[in-house]
C-alpha positions as CSV (number, residue, x, y, z in Angstrom):
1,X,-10.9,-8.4,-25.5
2,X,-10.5,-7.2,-21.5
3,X,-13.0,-9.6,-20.7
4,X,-10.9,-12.7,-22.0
5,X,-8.4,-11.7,-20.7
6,X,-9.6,-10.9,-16.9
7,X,-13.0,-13.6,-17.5
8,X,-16.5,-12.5,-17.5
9,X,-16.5,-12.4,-14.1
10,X,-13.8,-9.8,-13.3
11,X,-14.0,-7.8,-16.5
12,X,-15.9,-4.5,-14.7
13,X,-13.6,-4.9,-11.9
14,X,-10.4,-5.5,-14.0
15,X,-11.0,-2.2,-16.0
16,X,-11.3,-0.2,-12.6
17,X,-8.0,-1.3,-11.7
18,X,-6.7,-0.2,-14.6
19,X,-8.5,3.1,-14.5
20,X,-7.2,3.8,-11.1
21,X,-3.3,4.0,-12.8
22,X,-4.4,5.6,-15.6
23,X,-5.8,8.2,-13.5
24,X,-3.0,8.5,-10.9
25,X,-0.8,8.7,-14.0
26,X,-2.1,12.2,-15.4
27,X,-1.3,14.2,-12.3
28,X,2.4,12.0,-11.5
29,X,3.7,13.0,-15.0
30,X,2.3,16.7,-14.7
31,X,4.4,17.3,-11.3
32,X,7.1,15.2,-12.3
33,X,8.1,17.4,-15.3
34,X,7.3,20.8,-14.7
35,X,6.6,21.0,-11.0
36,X,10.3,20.1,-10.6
37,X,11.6,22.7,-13.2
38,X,9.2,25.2,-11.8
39,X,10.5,24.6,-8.1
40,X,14.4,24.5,-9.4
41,X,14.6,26.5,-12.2
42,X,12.2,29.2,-11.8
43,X,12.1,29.5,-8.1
44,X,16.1,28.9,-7.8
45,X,15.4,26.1,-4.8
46,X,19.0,23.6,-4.5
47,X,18.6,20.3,-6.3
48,X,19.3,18.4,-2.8
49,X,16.3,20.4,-1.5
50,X,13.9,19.2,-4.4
51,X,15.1,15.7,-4.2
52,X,14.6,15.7,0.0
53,X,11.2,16.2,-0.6
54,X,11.3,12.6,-1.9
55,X,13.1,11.8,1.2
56,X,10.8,13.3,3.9
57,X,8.1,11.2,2.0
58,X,10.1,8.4,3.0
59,X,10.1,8.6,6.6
60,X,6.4,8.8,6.7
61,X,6.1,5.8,4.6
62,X,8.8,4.0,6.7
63,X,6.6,4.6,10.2
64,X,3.6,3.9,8.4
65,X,3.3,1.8,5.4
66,X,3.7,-1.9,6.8
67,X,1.6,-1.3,9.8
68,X,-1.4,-0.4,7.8
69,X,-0.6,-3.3,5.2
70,X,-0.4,-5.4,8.6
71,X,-4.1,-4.0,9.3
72,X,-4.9,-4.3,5.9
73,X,-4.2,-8.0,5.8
74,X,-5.7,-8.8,9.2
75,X,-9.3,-7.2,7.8
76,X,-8.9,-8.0,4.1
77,X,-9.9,-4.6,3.5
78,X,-8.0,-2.7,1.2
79,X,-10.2,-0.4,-0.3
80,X,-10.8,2.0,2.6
81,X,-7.4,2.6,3.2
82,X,-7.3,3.1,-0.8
83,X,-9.5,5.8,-1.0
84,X,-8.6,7.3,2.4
85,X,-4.8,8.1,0.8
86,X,-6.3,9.2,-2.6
87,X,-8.4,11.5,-1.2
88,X,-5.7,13.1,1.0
89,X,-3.5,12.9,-1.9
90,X,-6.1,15.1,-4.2
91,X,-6.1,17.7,-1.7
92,X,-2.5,18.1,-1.0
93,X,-2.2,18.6,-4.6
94,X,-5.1,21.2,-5.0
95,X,-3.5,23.0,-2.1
96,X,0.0,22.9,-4.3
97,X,-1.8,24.1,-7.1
98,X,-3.9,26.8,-5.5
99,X,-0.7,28.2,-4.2
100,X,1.5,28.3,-6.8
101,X,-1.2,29.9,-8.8
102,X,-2.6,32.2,-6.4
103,X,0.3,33.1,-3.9
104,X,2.1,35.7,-3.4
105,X,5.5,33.0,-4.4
106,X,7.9,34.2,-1.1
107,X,10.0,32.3,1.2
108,X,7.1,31.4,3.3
109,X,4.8,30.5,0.6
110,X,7.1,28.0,-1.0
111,X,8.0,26.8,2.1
112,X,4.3,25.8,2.3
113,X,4.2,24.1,-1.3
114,X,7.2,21.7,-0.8
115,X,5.5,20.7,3.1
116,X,1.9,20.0,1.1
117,X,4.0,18.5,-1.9
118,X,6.2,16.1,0.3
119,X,2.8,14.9,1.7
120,X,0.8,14.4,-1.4
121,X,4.4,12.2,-2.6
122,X,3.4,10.4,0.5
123,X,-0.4,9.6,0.0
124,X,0.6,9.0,-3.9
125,X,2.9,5.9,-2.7
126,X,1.1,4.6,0.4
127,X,-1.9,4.3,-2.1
128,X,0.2,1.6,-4.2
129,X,0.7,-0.1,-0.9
130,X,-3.4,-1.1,-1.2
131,X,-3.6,-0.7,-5.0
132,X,-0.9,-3.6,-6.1
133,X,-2.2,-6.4,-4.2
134,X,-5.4,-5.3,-5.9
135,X,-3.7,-7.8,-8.5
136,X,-4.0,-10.7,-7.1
137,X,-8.3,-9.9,-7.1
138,X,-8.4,-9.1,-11.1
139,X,-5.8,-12.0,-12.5
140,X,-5.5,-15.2,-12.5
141,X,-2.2,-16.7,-11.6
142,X,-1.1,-17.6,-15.5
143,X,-2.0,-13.9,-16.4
144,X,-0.7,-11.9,-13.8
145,X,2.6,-10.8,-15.7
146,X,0.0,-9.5,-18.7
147,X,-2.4,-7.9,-16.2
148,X,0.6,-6.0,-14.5
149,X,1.8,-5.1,-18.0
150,X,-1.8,-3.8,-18.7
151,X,-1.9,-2.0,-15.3
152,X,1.7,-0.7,-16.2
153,X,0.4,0.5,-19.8
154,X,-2.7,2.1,-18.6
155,X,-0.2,4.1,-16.3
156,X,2.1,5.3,-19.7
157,X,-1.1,6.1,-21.3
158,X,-2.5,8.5,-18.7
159,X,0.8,10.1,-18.4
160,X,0.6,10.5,-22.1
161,X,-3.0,11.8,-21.7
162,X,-1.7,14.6,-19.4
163,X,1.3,15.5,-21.7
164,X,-1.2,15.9,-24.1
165,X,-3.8,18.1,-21.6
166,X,-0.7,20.0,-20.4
167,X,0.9,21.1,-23.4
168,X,-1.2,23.9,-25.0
169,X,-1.2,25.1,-21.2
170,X,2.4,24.9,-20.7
171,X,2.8,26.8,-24.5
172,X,0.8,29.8,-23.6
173,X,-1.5,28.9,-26.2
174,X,-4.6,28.8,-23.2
175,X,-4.6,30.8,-20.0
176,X,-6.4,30.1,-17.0
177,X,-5.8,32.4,-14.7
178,X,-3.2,33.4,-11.7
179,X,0.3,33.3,-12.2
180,X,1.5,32.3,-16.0
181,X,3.9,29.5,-16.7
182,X,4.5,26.0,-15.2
183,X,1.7,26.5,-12.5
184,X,-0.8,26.6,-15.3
185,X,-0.6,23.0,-15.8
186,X,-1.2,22.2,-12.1
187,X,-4.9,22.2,-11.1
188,X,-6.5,21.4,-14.2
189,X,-3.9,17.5,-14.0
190,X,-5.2,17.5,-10.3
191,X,-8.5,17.9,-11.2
192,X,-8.9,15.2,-14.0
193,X,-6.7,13.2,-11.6
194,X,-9.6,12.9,-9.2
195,X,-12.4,13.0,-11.6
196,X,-11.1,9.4,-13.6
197,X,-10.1,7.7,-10.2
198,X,-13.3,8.4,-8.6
199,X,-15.1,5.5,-10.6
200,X,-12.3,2.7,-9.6
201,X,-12.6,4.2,-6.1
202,X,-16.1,3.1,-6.1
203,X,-16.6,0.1,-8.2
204,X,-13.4,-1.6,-6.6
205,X,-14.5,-4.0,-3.6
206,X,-13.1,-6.0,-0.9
207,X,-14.7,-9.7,-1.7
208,X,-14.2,-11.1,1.8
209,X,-13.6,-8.1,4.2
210,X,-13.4,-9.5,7.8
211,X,-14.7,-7.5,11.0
212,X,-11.8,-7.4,13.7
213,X,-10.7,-5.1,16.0
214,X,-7.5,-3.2,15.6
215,X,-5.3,-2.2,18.3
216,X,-2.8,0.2,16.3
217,X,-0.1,0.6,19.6
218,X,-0.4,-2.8,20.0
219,X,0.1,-3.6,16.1
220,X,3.5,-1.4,16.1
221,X,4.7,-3.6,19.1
222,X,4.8,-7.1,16.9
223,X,6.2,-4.8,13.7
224,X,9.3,-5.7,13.8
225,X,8.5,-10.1,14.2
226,X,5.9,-9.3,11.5
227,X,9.0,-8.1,9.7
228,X,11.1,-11.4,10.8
229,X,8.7,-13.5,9.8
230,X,7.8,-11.7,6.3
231,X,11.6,-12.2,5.5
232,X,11.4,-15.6,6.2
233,X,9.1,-16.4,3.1
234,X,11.8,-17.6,0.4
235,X,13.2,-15.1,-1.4
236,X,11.0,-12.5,-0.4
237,X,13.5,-10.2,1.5
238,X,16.6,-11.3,-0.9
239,X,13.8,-9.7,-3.7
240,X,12.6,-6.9,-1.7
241,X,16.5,-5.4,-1.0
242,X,17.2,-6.0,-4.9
243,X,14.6,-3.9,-5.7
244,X,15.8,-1.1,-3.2
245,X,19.0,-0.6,-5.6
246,X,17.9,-1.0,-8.7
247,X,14.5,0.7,-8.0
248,X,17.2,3.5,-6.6
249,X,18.4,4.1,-9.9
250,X,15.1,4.2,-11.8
251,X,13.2,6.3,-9.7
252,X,16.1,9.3,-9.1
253,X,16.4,9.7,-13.1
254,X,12.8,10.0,-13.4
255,X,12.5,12.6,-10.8
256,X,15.6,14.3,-12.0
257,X,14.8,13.8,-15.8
258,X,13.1,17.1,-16.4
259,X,16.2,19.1,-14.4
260,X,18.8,17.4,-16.5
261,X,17.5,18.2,-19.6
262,X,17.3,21.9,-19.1
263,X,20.9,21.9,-17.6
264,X,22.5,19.7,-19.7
265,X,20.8,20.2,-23.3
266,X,18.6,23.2,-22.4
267,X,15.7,22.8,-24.4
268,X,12.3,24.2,-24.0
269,X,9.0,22.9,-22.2
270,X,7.3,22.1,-25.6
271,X,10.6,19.8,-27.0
272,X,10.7,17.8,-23.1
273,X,7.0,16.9,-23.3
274,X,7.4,15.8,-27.1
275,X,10.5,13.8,-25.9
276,X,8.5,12.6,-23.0
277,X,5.3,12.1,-24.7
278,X,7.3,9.6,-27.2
279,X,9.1,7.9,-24.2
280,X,6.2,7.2,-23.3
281,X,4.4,5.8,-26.0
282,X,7.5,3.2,-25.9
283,X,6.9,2.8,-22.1
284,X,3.4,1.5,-23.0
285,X,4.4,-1.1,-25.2
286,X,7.2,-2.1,-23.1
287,X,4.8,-2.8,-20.6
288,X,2.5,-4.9,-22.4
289,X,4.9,-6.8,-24.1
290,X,7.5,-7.2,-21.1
291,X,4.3,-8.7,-18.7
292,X,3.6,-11.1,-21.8
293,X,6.9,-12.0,-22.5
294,X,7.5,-12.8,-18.8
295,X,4.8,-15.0,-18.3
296,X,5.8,-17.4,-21.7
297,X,9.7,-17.0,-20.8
298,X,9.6,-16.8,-16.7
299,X,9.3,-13.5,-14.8
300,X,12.6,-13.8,-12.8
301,X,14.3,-14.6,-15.9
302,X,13.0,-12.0,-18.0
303,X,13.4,-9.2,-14.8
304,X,17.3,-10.2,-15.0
305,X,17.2,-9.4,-19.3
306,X,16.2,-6.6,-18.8
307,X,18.5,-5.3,-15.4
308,X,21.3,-6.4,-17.5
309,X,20.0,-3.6,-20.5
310,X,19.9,-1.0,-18.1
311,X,23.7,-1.7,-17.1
312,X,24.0,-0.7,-21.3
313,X,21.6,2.1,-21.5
314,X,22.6,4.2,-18.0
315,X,26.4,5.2,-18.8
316,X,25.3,5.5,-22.5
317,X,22.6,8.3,-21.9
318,X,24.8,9.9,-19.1
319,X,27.6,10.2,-21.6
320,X,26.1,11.3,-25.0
321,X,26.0,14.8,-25.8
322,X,24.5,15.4,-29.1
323,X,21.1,15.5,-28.4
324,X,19.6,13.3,-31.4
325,X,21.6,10.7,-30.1
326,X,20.3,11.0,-26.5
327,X,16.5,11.1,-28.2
328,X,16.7,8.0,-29.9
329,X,18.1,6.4,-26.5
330,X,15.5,7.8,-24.1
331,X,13.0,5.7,-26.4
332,X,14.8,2.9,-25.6
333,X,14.7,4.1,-21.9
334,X,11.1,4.3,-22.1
335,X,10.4,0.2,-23.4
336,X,12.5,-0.6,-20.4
337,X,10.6,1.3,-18.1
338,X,7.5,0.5,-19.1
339,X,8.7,-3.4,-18.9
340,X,10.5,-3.4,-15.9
341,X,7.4,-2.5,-13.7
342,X,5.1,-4.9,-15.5
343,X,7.5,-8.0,-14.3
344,X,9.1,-6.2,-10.8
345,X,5.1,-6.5,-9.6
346,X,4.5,-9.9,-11.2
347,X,7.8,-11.0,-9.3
348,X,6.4,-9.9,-5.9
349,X,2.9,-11.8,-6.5
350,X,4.8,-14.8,-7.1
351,X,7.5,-14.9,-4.3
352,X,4.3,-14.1,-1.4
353,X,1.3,-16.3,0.2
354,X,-2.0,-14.8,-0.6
355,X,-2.7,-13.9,2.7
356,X,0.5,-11.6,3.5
357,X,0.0,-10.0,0.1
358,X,-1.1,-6.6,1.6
359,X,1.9,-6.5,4.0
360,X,4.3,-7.4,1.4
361,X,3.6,-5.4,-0.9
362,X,3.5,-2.2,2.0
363,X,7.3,-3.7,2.3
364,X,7.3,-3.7,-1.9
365,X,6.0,0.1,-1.5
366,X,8.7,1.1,1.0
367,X,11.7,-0.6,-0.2
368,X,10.6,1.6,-3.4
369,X,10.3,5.0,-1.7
370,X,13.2,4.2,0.6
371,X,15.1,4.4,-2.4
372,X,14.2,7.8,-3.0
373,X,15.9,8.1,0.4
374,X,19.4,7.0,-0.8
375,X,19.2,7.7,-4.4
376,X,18.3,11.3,-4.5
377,X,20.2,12.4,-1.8
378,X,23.3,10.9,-3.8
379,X,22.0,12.9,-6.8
380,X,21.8,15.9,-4.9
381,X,25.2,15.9,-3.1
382,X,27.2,15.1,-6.1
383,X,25.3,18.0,-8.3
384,X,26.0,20.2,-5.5
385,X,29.7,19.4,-4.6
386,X,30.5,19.8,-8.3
387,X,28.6,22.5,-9.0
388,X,32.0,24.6,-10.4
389,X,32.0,21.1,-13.0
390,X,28.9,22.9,-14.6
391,X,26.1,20.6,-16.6
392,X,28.7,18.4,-16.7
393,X,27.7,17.3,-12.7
394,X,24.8,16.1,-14.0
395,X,26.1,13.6,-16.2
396,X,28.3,12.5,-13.1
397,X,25.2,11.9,-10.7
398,X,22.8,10.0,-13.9
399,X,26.3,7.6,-14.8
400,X,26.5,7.1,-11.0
401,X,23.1,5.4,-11.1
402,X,24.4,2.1,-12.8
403,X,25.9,1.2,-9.6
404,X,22.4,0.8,-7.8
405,X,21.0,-1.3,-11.0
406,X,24.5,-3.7,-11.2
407,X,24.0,-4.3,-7.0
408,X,20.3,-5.1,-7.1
409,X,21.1,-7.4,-10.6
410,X,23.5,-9.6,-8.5
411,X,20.9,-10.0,-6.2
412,X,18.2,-11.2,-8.3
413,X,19.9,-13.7,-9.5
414,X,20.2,-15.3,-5.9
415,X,16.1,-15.6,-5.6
416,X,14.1,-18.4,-5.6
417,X,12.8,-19.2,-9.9
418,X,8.9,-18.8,-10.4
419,X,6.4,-21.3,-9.3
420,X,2.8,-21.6,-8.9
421,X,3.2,-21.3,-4.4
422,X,4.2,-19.9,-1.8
423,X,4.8,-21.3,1.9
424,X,2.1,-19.9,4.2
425,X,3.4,-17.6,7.0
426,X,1.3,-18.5,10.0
């Protein structure tokens, strides 16, 4: 079946790709839920604090992500750069885990795990700066929307995969060694992490890799007309700032996610990953079915659908208090994540020339991390200046979210509808 859908010809190298973000996925989903409740909950560190983390890994991407997608265009070599920030990533993340399991847990020593932590958030996003355009290699133009949704599906399923792993770890019912608990569940989703992205790291190729010279100093001078002319492409910067906002939103409640539901519903470790696990399983077929549904109906068009759900399901989840209720809606949560990143990346391909495709999509890659400078920071500040409000400032900072989706929804509707070009930035 994959090799009808990618051709004969790309088959081995469209499964890679998809391996890559199935991989990736394991160790994300690990961190993201109990990581966050380990570092919060257990360890008492602020909520602002947790969600600067996402910040610092901003800045770094912000002085470094477009220059290297610059570079990366320039050489037509993305692989290097690919397996040079999954490498780095692995090992900030066995350093995390090593501590956590092993140290002695003071000041200093968490101090230590939040610095490696904010750098493997880093090396996790810069690596979707070279992975993404990867696209454009494994799927032909008419299929791109049902590749993404592939790529966006293989990502639920790994994440799935390490629910799954984590779960008789995070239950007591195995026990490694080191300190018991959440840090259980680290190494051995860092570990498989590496293990399943190791094959795509080496079967992946760059088909026309060019040998030029780089000078980097000299590359940071023409930045910012690089940037001048990348938003002259149509649509490309009206697109990129849309997804800032809405991207905003997404992202904050998925880091946040685990942290509201122990404060607001306070239910155990085992009940979150069964919630997530299910989410998930929704996410999946959201995916595949939003990528397929965008490429018979149009990909902008479908994109706006589904911003215009999230305007519904936002105040509705940060509102609802009985907890069945607020189940049967995080499914619903899931199908639109799972869809909205299947058609946000087919989007992108469409709107850029083949040849800026690396340093748009380093733009694509920041304008979604800078969000996690705006949005979490507004997370934290309002669950921190109403902390006498209780669980109840929770519900505050997730309703506060629909703002960021309705802005970048008014925006989308101002870019340029699909079509099979792009003009050529020279």
């Amino acid at each position: 079946m994959l090799s009808k859908i990618f051709g004969q010809n790309k088959a081995k190298q469209g499964i890679a790709w998809l391996l890559y973000d199935f991989a990736n996925s394991i160790v994300i989903v690990v961190f993201f839920l109990y990581f966050s409740q380990w570092l919060v909950v257990d360890r008492g560190v602020p909520d602002i604090w947790y969600n600067l983390i996402f910040t610092g890994s901003s800045i770094l991407l912000i002085l470094t992500s477009p220059i290297l997608g610059i570079i990366a265009d320039k050489k037509q070599q993305r692989m290097p750069l690919l397996r040079f920030s999954t490498v780095l990533m692995f090992v900030c993340l066995a350093v995390v885990s090593l501590l956590a399991l092993f140290g002695s847990l003071s000041a200093k020593i968490t101090y230590a795990i939040v610095g490696f932590y904010l750098l493997a958030s880093y090396f996790y996003q810069l690596s979707f700066s070279f992975y993404n355009p990867l696209l454009d290699e494994v799927a032909p133009q008419e299929k791109r929307g049902l590749i993404s949704g592939l790529g966006q599906s293989a990502n639920w399923l790994g994440s799935i995969f390490g629910l799954g792993v984590s779960l008789p770890l995070i239950t007591g019912a195995i026990y490694l060694f080191g300190n018991s608990g959440r840090p259980q569940t680290f190494l051995p989703a860092t570990i498989l992490f590496f293990l399943l992205a190791l094959p795509s790291l080496i079967i992946l190729k760059d088909p026309n890799p060019v040998k030029i010279k780089i000078n980097i100093f000299s590359e940071y001078k023409t930045y910012f007309a690089s940037l001048k002319e990348m938003f002259r492409i149509p649509g490309v910067g009206r697109y990129l700032l849309a997804f800032f906002f809405f991207n905003d939103a997404l992202l904050t409640v998925q880091n946040n996610f685990p942290i509201y539901l122990e404060q607001v519903f306070n239910v155990s470790d085992k009940i979150k990953s069964i919630l997530l696990g299910s989410t998930l399983v929704f996410s999946v077929i959201g995916a595949f079915l939003g990528g397929f549904i965008a490429d018979k109906l149009g990909h902008k068009k479908t994109l706006l659908i589904i911003l215009t759900s999230w305007l519904v399901v936002f105040p509705l989840l940060g509102t609802i208090k009985i907890f069945p209720i607020f189940c049967a809606l995080t499914v619903c949560l899931g199908f639109l994540y799972g869809a909205t990143w299947s058609v946000t990346r087919a989007v992108m391909v469409d709107l850029t020339p083949k040849q800026n495709l690396n340093h748009a999509f380093s733009y694509y890659t920041l304008a979604e991390r800078f969000a996690t400078f705006v949005g979490p920071v507004t997370w934290g500040l309002i669950t921190s200046l109403l902390i006498h409000r209780g669980p109840v400032r929770y519900q505050f900072a997730f309703v506060s979210m629909t703002i960021f989706v309705a802005i970048g929804l008014y925006i989308v509707r101002k870019i340029p509808n699909d079509k099979k070009t792009a003009p050529v930035v020279v």
